[in-house]
C-alpha positions in Angstrom: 56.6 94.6 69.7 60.4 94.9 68.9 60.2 98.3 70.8 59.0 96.6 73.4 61.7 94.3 74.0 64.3 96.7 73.3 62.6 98.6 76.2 62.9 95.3 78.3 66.5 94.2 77.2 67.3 98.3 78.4 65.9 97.9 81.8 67.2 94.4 82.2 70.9 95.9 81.3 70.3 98.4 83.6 69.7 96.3 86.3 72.3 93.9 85.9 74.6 96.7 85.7 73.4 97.9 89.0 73.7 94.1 90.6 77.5 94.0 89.2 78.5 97.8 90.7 76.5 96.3 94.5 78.6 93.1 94.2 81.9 95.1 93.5 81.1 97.0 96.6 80.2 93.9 98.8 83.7 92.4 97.6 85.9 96.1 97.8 83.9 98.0 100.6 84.1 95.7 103.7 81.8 96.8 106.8 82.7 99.5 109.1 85.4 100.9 106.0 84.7 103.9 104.2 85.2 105.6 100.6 84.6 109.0 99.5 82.8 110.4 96.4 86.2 111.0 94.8 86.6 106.7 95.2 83.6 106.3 94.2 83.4 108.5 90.6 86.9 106.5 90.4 84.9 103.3 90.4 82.4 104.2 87.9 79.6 105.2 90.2 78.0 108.4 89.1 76.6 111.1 91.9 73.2 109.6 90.6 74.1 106.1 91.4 75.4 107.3 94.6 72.1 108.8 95.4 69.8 105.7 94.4 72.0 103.9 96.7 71.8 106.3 99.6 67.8 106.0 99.0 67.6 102.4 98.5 69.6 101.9 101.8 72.7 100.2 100.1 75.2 102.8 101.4 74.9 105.2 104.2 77.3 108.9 104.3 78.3 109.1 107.4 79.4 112.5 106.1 78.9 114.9 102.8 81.0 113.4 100.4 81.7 110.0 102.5 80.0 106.4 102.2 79.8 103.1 103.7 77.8 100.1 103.8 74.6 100.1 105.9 76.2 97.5 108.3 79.4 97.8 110.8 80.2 100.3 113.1 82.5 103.0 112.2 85.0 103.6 114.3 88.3 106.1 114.3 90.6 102.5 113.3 87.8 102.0 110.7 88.6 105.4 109.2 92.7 105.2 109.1 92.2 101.9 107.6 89.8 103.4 105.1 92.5 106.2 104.6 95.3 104.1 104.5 94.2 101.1 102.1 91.1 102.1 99.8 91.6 105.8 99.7 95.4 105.6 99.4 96.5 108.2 101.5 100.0 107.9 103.8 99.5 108.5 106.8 100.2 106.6 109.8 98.8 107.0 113.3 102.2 108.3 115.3 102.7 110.3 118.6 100.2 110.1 121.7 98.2 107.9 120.3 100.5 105.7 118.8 102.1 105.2 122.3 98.6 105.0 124.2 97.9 101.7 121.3 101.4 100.0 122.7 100.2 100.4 126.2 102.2 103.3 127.6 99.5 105.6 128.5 101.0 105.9 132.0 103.3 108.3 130.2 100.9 110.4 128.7 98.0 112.6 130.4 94.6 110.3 131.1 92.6 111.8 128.7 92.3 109.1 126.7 91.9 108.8 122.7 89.9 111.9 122.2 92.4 113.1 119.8 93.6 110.5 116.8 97.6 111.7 115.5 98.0 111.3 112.3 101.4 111.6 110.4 102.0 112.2 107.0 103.0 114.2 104.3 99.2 115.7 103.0 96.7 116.4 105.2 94.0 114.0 105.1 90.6 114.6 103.4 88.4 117.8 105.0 85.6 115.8 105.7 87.6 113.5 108.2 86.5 115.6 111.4 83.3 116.2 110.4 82.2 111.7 110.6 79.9 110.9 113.5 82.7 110.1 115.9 83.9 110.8 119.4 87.5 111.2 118.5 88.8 113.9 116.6 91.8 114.4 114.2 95.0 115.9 114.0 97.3 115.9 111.3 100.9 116.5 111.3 103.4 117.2 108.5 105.7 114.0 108.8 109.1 115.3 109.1 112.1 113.0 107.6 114.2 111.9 110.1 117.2 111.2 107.7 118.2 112.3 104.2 119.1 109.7 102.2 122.0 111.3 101.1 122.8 111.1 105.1 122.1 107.5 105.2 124.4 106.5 102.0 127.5 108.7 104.0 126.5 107.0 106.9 127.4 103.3 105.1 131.1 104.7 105.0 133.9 104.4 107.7 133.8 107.4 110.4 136.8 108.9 108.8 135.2 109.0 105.9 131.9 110.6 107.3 134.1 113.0 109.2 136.0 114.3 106.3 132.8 114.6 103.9 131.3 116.6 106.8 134.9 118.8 106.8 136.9 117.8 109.4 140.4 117.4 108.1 142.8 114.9 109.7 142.0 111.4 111.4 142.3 110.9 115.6 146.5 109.7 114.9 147.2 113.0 113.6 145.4 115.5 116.6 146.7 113.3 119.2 150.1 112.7 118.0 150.1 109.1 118.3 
């Protein structure tokens, strides 16, 4: 008997364990956002898990090694956001696409948001152009526009800035004034 009810208190554990990882999920992974498996081993859900909940209809994978919930659309905003807040990653949506969001597309060519720019300094995840999506995915390296070495000479006076930078003498001197 006492086997018996360690068998029952097992698969009761079991399943309350289950209903606490589903209600993390519901609270962490809101609809139309995704996670990869690397998030998910993160969270404490095992490859196993992962599959019980593929079968059981509690997550989808859009793509090998990607999951969402069953509900919402996934979309190419869905996905930065996904990058940008639950997987971490840095990189922001720049160049043609950032100027066909702010509404000057009348400077670009009317192709529309086929391609998605993204800027950062790693490439995104490999399986980003492989989600079910009619946009695609380019990554480039995010340059730094100033050093901050640059921007600390830049606080000082412009004689200063022009003698770090070697230029001996102030505009008195050269003009003889």
């Amino acid at each position: 008997m006492s086997e018996e009810r360690s068998a029952a208190r097992h698969i009761l554990s079991v399943a309350e364990q289950i209903g606490r990882k589903l209600n993390f999920l519901e609270r962490t992974l809101p609809e139309g956002l995704l996670v990869d498996s690397g998030w998910m081993e993160q969270h404490g859900y095992s490859t196993s898990l992962r599959s019980q909940y593929v079968a059981a209809g509690w997550l989808v994978q859009p793509a090998r090694g990607t999951y969402k919930r069953p509900l919402g659309t996934l979309s190419w905003q869905g996905v930065v956001l996904s990058l940008q807040t639950l997987l971490e990653q840095p990189l922001v949506v720049g160049g043609r696409t950032a100027l066909e969001l702010q509404g000057f597309a009348h400077y670009t060519a009317a192709r529309g948001l086929a391609v998605i720019h993204l800027y950062g300094t790693h490439p995104p995840p490999g399986w980003l152009n492989n989600l079910p999506l009619n946009e695609r995915f380019e990554f480039h390296r995010a340059q730094v526009l100033f050093m901050p070495e640059a921007v600390v000479q830049d606080l000082s006076g412009p004689e200063e800035r022009l003698q770090s930078a070697g230029y001996e003498g102030s505009r008195n001197e050269t003009t003889g004034s």
